[in-house]
C-alpha positions as CSV (number, residue, x, y, z in Angstrom):
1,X,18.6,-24.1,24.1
2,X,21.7,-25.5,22.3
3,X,23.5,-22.9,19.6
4,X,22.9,-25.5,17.0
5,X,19.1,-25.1,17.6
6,X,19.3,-20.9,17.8
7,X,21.0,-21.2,14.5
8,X,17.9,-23.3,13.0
9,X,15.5,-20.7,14.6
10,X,17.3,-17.8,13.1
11,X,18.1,-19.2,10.0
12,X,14.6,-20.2,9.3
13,X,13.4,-16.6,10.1
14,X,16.0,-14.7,8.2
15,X,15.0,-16.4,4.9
16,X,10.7,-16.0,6.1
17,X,11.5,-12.2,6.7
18,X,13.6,-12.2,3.0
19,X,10.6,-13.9,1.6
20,X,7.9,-11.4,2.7
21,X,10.0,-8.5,2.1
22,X,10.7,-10.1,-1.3
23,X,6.7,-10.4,-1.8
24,X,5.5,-7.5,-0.8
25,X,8.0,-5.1,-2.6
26,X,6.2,-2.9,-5.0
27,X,9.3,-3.8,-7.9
28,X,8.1,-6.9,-7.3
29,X,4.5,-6.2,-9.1
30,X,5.9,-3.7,-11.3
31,X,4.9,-3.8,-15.1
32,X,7.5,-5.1,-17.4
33,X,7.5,-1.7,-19.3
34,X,8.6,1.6,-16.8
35,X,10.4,3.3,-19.0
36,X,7.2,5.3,-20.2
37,X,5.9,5.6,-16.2
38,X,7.2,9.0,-14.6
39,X,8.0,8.6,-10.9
40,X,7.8,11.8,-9.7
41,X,4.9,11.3,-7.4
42,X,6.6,8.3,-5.5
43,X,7.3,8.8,-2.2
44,X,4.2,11.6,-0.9
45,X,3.1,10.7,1.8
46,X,0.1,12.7,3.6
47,X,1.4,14.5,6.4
48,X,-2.1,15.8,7.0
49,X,-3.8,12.7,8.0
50,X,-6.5,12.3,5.6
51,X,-6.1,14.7,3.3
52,X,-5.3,13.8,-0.5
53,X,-2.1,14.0,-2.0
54,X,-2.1,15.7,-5.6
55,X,-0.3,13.9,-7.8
56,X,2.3,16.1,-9.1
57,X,2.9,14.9,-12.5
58,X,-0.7,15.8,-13.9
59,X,-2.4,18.6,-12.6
60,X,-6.1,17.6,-12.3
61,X,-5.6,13.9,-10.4
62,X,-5.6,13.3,-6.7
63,X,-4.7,10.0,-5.0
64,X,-5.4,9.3,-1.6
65,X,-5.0,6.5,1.3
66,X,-7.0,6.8,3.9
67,X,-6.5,6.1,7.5
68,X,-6.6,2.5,8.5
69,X,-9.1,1.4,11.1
70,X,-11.0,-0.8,13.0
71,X,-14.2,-2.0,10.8
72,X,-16.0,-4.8,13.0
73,X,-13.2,-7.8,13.4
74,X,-11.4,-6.4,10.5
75,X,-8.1,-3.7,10.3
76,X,-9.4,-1.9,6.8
77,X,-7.7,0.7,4.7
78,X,-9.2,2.6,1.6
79,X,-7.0,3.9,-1.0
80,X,-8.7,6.1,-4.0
81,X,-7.2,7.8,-7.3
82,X,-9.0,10.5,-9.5
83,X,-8.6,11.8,-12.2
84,X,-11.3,13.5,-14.8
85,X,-9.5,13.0,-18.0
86,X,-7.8,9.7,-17.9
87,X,-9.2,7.2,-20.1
88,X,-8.4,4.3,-16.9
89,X,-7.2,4.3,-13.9
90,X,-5.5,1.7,-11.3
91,X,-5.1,1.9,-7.1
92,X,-2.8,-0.7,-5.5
93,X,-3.4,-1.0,-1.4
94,X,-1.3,-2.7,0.9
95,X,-2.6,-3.3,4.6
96,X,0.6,-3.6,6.6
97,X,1.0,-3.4,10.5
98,X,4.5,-2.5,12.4
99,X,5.8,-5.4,14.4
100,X,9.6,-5.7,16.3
101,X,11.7,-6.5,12.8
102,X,9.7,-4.1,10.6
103,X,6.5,-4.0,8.7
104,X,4.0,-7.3,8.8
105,X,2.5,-7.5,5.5
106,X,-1.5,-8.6,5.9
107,X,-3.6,-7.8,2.9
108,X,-4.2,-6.3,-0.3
109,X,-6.3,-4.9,-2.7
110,X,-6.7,-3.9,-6.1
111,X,-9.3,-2.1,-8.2
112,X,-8.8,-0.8,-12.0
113,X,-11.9,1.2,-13.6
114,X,-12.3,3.5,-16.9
115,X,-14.3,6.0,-15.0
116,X,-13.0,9.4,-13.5
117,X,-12.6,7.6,-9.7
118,X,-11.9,3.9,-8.4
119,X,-11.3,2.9,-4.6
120,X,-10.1,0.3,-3.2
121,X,-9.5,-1.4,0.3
122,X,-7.4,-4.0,1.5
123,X,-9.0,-5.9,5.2
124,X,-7.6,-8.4,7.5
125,X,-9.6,-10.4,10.2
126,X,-7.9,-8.9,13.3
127,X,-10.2,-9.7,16.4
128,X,-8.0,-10.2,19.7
129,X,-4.4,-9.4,18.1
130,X,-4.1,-6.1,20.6
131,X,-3.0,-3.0,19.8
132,X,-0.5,-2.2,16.5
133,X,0.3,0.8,14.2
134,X,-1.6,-0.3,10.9
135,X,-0.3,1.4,7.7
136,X,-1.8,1.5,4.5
137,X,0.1,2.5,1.7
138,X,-1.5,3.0,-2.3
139,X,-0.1,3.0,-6.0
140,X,-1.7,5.0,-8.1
141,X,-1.5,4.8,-11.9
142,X,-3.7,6.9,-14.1
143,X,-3.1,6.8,-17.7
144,X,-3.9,9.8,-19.8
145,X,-3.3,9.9,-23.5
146,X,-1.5,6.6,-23.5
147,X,0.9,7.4,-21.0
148,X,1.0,5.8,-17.4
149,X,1.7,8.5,-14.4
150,X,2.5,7.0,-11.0
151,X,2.0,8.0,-7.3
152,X,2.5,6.4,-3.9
153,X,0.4,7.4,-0.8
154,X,0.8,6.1,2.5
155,X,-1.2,6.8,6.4
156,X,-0.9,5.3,9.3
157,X,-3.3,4.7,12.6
158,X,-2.8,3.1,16.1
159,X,-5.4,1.2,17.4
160,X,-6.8,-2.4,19.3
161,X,-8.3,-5.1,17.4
């Protein structure tokens, strides 16, 4: 293989890898108006497999990614928010698996409702890849009395497709 051709190679996949990164960012899908959000739930993730994670900026509301797994030919992930007194509610799910250079980005999902719980899955037809570390990770927004409160959630699971 000549250097000339290793540098195409590499090139080419330096720029794929900053455009997936660059797609699947969360800022990337971020409303145009934060300045009202408050961030003080990003970054929980549950330690405690599938147990949820309160949000810690409203008492009351619980978000929650479950653990990602094997349904039929598919890797699936759930992610659910709850909350009994906002007037809507939003969950986000990413479906991600961990490769050599980092995470592989492979679905998402997206479910909004004005009720006191919406959930949400992301899936990806998987049959035959072999065995990865999935990882879901969720967004939760609930808004209560006009103002948006944020969370992010995240699990991961080994296992063969």
């Amino acid at each position: 293989m000549t250097p000339r051709y290793l540098f195409r190679i590499l090139s080419a996949l330096g720029v794929a890898l900053t455009l997936m990164v660059a797609l699947s960012s969360p800022a990337a899908a971020a409303p145009e108006d934060e300045s009202r959000e408050e961030t003080a739930g990003l970054a929980a993730k549950s330690a405690a497999g599938d147990k949820p994670i309160r949000l810690a900026i409203v008492s009351g509301c619980v978000g929650n990614t479950h653990n990602p797994h094997r349904s039929y030919s598919f890797a699936s992930v759930h992610g659910d928010t709850g909350c009994p007194f906002a007037t809507s509610m939003i969950v986000s799910i990413n479906l991600y698996r961990w490769r050599w250079y980092g995470k592989d980005h492979l679905a998402n999902g997206y479910r909004e409702g004005y009720t006191s719980y919406v959930n949400g899955n992301a899936k990806w037809y998987c049959s035959g890849v072999g065995t990865y570390t999935y990882r879901g990770e969720s967004y939760h927004r609930a808004y209560v009395n006009g103002q948006a409160h944020v969370a992010y959630t995240a699990n991961e699971e080994r296992f063969s497709c």
